[in-house]
N, C-alpha and C positions, 0 to 999 in steps of 0.2 A: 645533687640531683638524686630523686628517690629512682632505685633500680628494681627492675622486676626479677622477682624470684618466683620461680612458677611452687607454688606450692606443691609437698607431700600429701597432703590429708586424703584418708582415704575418701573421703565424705565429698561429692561432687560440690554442696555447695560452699563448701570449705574455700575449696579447690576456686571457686567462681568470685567468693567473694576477694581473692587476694588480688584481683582484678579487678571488677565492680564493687566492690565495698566502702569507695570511695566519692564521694559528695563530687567529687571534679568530674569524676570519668564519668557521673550519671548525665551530670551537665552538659559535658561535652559530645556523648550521646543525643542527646535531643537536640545540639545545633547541626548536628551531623546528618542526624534525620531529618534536622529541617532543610538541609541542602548545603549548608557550612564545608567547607573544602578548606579554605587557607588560614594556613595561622594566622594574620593580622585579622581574619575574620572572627575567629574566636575570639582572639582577646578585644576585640570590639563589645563583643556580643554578652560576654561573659565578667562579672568582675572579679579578677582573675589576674598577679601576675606573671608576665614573660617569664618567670623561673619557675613556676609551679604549672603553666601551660606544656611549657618546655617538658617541665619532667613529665607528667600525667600522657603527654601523648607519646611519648616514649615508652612507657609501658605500657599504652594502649597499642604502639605498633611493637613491643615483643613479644606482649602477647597472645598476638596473631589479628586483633580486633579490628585495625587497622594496616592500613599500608598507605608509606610514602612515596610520590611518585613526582618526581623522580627520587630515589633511595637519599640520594646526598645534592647540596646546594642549595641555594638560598631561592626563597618561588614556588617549595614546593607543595602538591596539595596531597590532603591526607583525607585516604577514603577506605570506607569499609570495605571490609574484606567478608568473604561467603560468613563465615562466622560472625564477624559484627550486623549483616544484616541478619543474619539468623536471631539478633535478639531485640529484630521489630516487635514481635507478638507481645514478647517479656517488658519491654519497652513500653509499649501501647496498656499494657495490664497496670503496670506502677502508675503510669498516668490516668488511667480508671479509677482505681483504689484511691491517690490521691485527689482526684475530683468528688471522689463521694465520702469519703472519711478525712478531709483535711482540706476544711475549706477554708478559700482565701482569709487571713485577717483583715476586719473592717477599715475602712478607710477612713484615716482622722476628719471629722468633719470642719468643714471651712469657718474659720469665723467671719461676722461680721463684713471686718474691711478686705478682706479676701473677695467677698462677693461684689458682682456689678452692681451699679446704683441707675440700672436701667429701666 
């Protein structure tokens, strides 16, 4: 399991990115924000496995982004904490930029016998 080490860097986003600079923790941000609470909900939601969820919100609860509640046992849900909601705005902004600078790829068009014959 990957461990969180809080970074040194003087540089805040140094510091931010040893936390978010990770393709999982963005992920698992937006199902969080969508209302996501339990693990089997993530790994539903997410393709993603149980050992890399496992780690990834691990370090999202050391460092500080989340919390477990209850702390230990199996059921439990994992919700943000004053600082993980604090990065709705930041959140909502990547999702902007990506709506306008990174649009969906086309979707393969159907052939033929895929289509109804109605």
């Amino acid at each position: 399991m990957k461990a969180y080490i809080p970074s040194r860097a003087p540089c805040p986003i140094g510091r931010a990115s040893r936390v978010l600079g990770d393709r999982w923790a963005m992920l698992i941000l937006r199902e969080a924000f969508l209302g996501v609470e339990h693990f089997e909900h993530f790994l539903d939601r997410l393709d993603i496995s149980r050992a890399a969820l496992t780690s990834r919100l691990g370090i999202l609860v050391a460092a500080g982004v989340f919390e477990r509640v209850p702390p230990t046992g199996k059921r439990a849900a994992y919700r943000l904490t004053e600082a993980g909601r604090a990065l709705g705005p930041t959140y909502e902004a990547i999702k902007a930029w990506g709506d306008a600078w990174l649009p969906p790829a086309p979707r393969p068009e159907k052939d033929a016998h895929d289509q109804d014959s109605g």
